[in-house]
N, C-alpha and C positions, 0 to 999 in steps of 0.2 A: 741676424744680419742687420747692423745698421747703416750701412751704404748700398746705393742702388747706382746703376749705368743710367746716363740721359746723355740729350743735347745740350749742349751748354752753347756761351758762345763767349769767345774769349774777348776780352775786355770789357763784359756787359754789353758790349753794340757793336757795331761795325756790318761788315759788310759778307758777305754770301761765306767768304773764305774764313770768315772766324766761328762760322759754327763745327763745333768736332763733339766725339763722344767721350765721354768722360765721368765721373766719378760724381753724387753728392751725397745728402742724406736722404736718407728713405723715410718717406713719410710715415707718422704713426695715427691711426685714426679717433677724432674726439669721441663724445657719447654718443651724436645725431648723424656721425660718420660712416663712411663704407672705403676699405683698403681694396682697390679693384690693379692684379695685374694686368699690366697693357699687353695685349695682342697686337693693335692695330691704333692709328692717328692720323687723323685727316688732316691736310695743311690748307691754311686760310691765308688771303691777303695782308688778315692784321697781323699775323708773324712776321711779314717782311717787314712792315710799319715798325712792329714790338722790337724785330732784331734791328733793326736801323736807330732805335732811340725815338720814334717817332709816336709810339702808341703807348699810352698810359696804363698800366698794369691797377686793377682795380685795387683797392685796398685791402690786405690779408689773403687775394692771391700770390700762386706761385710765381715766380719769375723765369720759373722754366717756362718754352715755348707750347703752343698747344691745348686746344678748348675742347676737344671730341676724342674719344677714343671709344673702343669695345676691347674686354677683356671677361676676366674671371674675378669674383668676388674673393678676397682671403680673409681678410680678417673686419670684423663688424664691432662700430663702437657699443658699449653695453646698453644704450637706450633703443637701439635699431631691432627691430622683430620681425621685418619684412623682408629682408635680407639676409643668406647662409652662407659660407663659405662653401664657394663651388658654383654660386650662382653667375650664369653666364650672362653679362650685363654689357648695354653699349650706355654711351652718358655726356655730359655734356659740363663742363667745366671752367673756372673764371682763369685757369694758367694750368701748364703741369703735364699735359697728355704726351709731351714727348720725352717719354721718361718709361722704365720700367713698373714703377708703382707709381700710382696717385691717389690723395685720398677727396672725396669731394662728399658733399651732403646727400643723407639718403634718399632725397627726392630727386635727387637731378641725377639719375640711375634709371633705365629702363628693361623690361626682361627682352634679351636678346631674341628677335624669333627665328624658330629653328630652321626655318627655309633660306636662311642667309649665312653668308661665309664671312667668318672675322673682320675681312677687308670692306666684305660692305656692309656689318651694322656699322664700321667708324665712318661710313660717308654720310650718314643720317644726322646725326645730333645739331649741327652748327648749321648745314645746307636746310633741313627742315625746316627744324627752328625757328632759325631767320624768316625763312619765307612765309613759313604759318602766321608768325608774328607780325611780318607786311603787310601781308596780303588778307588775312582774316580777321585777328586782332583790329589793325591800324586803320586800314583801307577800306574793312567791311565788303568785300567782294560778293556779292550774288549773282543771283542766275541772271543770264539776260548780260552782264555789264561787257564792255570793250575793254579788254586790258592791254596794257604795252608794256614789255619786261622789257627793258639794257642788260646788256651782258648776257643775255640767252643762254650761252655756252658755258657759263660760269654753274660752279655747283650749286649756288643758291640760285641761278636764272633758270636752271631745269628745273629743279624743284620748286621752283614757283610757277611756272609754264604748265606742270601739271595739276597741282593743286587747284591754279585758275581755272584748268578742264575741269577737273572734281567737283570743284563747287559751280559748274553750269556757265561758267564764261560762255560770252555767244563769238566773238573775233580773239585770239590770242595773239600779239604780233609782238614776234621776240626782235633786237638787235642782236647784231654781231658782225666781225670786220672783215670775215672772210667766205671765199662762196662756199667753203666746204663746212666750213660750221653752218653756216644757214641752211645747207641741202642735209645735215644731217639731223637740224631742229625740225625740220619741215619732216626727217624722215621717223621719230618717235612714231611709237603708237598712240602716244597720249601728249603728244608736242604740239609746236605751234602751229597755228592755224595758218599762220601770212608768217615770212620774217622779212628783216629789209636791212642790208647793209648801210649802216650808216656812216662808212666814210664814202661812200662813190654813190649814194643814193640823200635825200630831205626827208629823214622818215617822218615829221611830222605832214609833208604834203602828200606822201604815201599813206600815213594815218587817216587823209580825210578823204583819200581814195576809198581805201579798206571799209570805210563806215559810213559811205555815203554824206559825207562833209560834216557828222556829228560830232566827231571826235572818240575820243576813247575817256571810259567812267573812272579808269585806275590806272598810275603809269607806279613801277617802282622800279629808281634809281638808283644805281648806285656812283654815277658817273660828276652828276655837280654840273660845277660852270659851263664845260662846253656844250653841253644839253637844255641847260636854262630856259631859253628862249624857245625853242625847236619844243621843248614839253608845254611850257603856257600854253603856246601855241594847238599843240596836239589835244588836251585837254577839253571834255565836253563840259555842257552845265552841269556844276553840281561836281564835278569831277576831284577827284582826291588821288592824291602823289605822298607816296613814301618815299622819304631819302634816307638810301644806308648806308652813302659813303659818298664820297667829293674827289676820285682820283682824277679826276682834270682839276683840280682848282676849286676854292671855294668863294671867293671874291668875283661879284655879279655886277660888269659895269654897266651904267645908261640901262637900268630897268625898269621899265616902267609899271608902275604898280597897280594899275588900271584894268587888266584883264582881273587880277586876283579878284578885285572887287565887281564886276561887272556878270563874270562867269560862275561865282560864290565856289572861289577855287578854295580846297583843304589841303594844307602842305604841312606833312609833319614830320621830321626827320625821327629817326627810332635807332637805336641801338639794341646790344642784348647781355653782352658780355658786364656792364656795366651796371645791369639790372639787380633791384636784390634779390636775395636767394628765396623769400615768398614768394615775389610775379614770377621769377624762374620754373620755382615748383607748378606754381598755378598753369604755366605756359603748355610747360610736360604733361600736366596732368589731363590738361583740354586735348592736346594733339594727341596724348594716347588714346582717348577714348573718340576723335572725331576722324581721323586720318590712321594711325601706324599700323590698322587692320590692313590697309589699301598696300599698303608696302612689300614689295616684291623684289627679286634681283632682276637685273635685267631681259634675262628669261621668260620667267615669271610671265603672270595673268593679269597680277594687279595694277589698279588705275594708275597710282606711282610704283614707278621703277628706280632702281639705284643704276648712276652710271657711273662708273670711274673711268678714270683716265687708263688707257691703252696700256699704259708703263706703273707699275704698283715698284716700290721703291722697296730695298732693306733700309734700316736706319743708318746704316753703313754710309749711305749716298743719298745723305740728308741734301747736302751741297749741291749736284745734283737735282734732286728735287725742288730744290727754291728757287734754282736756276728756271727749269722749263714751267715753274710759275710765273716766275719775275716777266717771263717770254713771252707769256700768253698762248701757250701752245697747248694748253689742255681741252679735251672737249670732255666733258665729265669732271668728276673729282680727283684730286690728287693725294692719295693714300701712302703711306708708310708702314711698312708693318717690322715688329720689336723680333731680332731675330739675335 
């Protein structure tokens, strides 16, 4: 078979209504390669960015949509020994995951564990990731610190909400815009400690509530300009902020650059997808061994939990799905699975 079913999206860009399913070529895997069919594919913000034209496709990625999936290993390039055909793998990917086949490097492949269903090892790879990458890699988070996650309810804000528990955070204070996401951060077993609405609440003056006027040691954003000032702000001494995205705006007016220097603030913006495929590897190969024991379904015992979104999609109702993204109506991850 040299054709495989994906999403495509008609005219390269556009809008919600030009993504359909459709025909390409099926990948064939290099030597350091793994040919893994798709099960399942998790959907991210930067797809709506990717399909609007607005997000830059790394170099020698796919152009299909999609960075996470779990499936089944089929065919291995000949330098690979670690990897069989049959081997049940979730993974993590620079384009491609919404598609029937994808081929990606053998390190950025993880063995799926057996206590999870298709649908949520592909919530893992991209929501992990990320947050591991924020929050331990960037921010160097330990015991004792005050962190402040944005977007709470986003699949990388849970997964960072927990992680922060994991590694001994002492306050965990999530945002988010609605009372029901907030009662339902608040309701984890391994969730946020405080959360605070930040359209009807100042959650940096609730921040200095929460911690006795210190502030918080790590805030990771993903939000930008309209948070800007409200974070300096929130921010203790010594404090360090991750930026993984600017959806209000990136352009910061009348700031004054005087707490950064005064506070010995650390501000570093991160990506992932962008990363090369060594730190990639190195990323995966840290979080397999410090965290993906702890990973559980939501059921489950363990310290991180997978949640997905209420609604799990066929690829059928791709449209659909980007729609109640684009909305903001997820509390969990938003899954697709290849049917």
């Amino acid at each position: 078979m040299t054709q495989m079913r994906a999403v495509l999206i008609k005219d390269e860009k556009g809008p919600v209504e030009n993504l359909y399913l459709g025909e390409t070529e099926k990948p064939s895997p290099k030597p350091d390669e793994v040919l893994v069919k798709v099960k399942a594919f998790g959907l991210n913000r930067m797809d709506i960015s990717q399909r609007e034209g607005k997000y830059p496709v790394p170099p020698g990625a796919s152009k299909i949509l999609g960075v996470e999936f779990s499936g089944h290993v089929v065919e291995v390039g000949r330098d690979v020994t670690e990897w069989k055909e049959g081997d049940e793998v979730l993974g993590l990917a620079g384009g491609g995951a919404y598609a029937e086949y994808i081929v990606v490097p053998r390190s950025n492949v993880l063995k799926k564990p057996d206590n999870l269903s298709w649908v949520e090892a592909a919530s893992i790879p991209e929501n992990f990731l990320t947050a591991f990458q924020a929050l331990v890699l960037v921010a160097q988070v330990k015991k004792g610190d005050n962190v402040l996650i944005h977007a709470g309810a986003s699949g990388v804000g849970v997964a960072a909400i927990q992680l922060a528990r994991l590694y001994g955070a002492n306050h965990v204070i999530a945002t988010a815009s609605t009372s029901e996401k907030l009662n339902w951060l608040l309701s984890l077993p391994s969730g946020a400690t405080h959360a605070v609405n930040y359209k009807t609440q100042d959650f940096a003056d609730e921040v200095k509530t929460i911690t006795d006027g210190k502030g918080v040691d790590v805030i990771i954003d993903f939000v930008g300009q309209s948070h800007w000032h409200k974070n300096i702000d929130s921010l203790a001494m010594d404090g360090r902020m991750t930026l993984l995205a600017v959806l209000s705006g990136s352009e910061i007016p009348s700031f004054n650059l005087m707490p950064i220097l005064y506070k010995r603030l650390r501000i570093q913006g991160s990506t992932l997808r962008s990363r090369s495929p060594a730190y990639q590897a190195e990323l995966i190969a840290r979080f397999k061994q410090e965290a993906l024991e702890f990973i559980t379904g939501s059921a489950g015992n363990g310290a991180l939990k997978i949640y997905v979104h209420e609604q799990v999609y066929p690829w059928t109702e791709i449209q659909a799905a980007h729609r109640e993204m684009e909305a903001n109506n997820n509390s969990g991850k938003i899954i697709a699975e290849v049917v």
